[in-house]
C-alpha positions as CSV (number, residue, x, y, z in Angstrom):
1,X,0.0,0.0,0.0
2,X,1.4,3.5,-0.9
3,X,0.9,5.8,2.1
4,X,2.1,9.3,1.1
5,X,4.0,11.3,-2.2
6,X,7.2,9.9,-1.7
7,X,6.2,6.1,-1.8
8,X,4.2,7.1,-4.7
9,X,7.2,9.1,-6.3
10,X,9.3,6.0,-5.8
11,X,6.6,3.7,-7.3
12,X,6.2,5.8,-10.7
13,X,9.6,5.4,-10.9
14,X,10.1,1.2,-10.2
15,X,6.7,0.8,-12.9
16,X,9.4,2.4,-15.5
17,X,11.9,0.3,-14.5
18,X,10.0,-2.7,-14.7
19,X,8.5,-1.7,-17.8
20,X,12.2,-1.3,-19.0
21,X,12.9,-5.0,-17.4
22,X,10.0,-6.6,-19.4
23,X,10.7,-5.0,-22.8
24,X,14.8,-5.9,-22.4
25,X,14.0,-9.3,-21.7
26,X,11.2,-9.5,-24.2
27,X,13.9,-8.7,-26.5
28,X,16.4,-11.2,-25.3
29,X,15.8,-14.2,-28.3
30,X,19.0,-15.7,-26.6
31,X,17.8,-16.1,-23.3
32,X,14.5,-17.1,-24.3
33,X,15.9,-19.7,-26.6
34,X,18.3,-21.1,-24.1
35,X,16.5,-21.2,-21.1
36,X,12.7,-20.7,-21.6
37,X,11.3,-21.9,-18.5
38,X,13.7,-19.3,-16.3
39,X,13.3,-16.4,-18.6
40,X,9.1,-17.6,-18.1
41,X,9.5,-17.4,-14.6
42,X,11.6,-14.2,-14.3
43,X,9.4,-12.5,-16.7
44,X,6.3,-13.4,-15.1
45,X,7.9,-12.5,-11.4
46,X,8.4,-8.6,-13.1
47,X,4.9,-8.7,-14.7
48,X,3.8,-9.8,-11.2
49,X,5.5,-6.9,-9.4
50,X,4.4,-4.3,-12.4
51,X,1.2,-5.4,-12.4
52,X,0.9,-5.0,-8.0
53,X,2.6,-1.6,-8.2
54,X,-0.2,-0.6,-10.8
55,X,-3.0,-1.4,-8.8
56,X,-1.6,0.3,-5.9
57,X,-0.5,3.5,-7.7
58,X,-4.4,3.3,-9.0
59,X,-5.2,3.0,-5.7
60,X,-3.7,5.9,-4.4
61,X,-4.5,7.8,-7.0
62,X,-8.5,7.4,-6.6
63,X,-7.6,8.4,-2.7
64,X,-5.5,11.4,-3.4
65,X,-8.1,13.0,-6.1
66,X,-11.3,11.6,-4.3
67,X,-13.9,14.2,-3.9
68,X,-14.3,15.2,-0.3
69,X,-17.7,16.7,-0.7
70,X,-19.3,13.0,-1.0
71,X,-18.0,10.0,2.1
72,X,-16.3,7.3,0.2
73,X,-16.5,3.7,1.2
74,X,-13.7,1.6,1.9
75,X,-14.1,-2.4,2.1
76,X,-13.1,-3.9,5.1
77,X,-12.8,-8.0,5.1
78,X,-11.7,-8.3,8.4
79,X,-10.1,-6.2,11.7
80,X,-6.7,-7.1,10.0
81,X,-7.5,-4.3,7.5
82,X,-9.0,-1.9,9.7
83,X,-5.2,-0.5,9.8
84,X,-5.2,0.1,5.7
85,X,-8.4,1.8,6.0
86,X,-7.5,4.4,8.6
87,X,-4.4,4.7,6.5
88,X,-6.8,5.1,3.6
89,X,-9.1,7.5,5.2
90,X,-6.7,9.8,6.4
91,X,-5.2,9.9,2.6
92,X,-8.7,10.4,1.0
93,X,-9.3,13.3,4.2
94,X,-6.7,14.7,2.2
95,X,-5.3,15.5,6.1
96,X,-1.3,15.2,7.0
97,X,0.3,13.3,9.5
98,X,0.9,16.5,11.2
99,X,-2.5,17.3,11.3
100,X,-3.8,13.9,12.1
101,X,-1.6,14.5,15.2
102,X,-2.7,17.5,15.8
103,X,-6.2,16.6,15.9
104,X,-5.3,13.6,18.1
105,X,-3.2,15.7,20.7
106,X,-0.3,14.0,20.3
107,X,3.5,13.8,18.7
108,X,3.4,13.3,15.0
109,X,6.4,11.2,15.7
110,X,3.6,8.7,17.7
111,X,1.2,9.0,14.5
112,X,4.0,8.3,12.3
113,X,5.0,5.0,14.0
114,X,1.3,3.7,13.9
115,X,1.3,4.2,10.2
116,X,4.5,2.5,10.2
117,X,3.6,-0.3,11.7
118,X,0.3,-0.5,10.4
119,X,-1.4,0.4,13.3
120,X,0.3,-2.7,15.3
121,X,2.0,-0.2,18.0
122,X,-1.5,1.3,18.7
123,X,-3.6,0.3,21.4
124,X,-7.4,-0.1,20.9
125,X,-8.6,2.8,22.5
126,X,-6.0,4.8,20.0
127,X,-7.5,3.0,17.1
128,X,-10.8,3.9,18.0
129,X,-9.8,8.1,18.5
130,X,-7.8,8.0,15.3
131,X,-11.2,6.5,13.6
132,X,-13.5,9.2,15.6
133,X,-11.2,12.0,14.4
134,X,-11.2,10.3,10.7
135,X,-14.6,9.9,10.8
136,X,-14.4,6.6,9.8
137,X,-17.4,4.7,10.8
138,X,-18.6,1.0,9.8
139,X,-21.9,0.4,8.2
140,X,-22.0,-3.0,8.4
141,X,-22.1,-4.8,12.1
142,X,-21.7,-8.4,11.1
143,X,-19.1,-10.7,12.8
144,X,-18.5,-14.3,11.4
145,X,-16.9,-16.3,14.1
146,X,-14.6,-19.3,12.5
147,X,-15.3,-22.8,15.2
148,X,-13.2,-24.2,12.1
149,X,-10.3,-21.2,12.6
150,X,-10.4,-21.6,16.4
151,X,-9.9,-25.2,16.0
152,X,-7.2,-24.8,13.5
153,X,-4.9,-22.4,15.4
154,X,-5.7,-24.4,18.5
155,X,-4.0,-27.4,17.1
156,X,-1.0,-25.1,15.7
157,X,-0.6,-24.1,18.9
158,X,-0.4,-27.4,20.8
159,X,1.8,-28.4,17.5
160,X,4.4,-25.6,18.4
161,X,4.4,-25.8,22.4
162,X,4.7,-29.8,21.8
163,X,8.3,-28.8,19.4
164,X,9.3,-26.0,21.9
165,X,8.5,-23.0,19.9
166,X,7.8,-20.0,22.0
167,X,4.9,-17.8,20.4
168,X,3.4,-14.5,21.5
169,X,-0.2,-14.3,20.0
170,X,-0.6,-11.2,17.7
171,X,-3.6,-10.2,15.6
């Protein structure tokens, strides 16, 4: 996910060198004659990566020149992407770190590290006053609970404690 200019500065420039990549190796008979199935694979990894960096320059785009007249909606699958949304919402706000901070009363040094980190340094209550001062509300109240999931990380937990492998639990 691109989160400010510079990241999307950066980004222009690796979708030209990519581009650049592709063509040169498009143009590479040899290598193509030689070894097809690695000059397949490393082709396909650089369309791969193009083809991500597109979408997510796309993506940033539509945030930066979204009209802040009208709310936008942003899709959230699960609390895992609540992070990318506030991200999101702040972008589309069309408000600074700085000014995200300054809204939230604290160092922009603090708001930097929870972009960061994607909101993993934050504690609940500051995810919830960084969504109040983004206006970020969710229209939708459903909550699927997994017995399947709980099961599954159950045993994968037993499955590590049983080989000695010491794990904090993160969301």
């Amino acid at each position: 996910m691109i989160k400010d200019g510079l990241e999307y500065r950066v980004s222009q420039e690796w979708v030209i060198k990519f581009k650049q990549s592709i063509a040169a190796m498009d143009n590479s008979f040899e290598s193509k004659i030689n070894d097809y199935e690695r000059w397949q694979l490393n082709r396909s990894a650089l369309q791969c990566h193009l083809d991500k960096l597109i979408q997510e320059i796309a993506e940033y785009e539509k945030l930066i020149n979204c009209d802040i007249s009208q709310p936008i909606k942003i899709k959230v699958n699960s609390l895992n992407e609540l992070p990318f949304a506030l991200i999101k919402a702040r972008i589309a706000a069309k408000i600074s770190l700085d000014e995200l901070a300054s809204r939230l009363g604290i160092d922009i040094e603090r708001v930097d590290e929870y972009e960061k980190t994607n909101y993993q340094c934050a504690s609940f209550a500051e995810i919830l006053e960084v969504s109040t001062v983004l206006g970020v509300e969710f229209e939708s109240g459903m909550v699927r609970v997994d017995f399947e999931e709980i099961e599954n990380v159950k045993q994968t937990i037993l499955n590590w404690d049983r080989k000695g492998v010491n794990v904090t639990a993160t969301t």
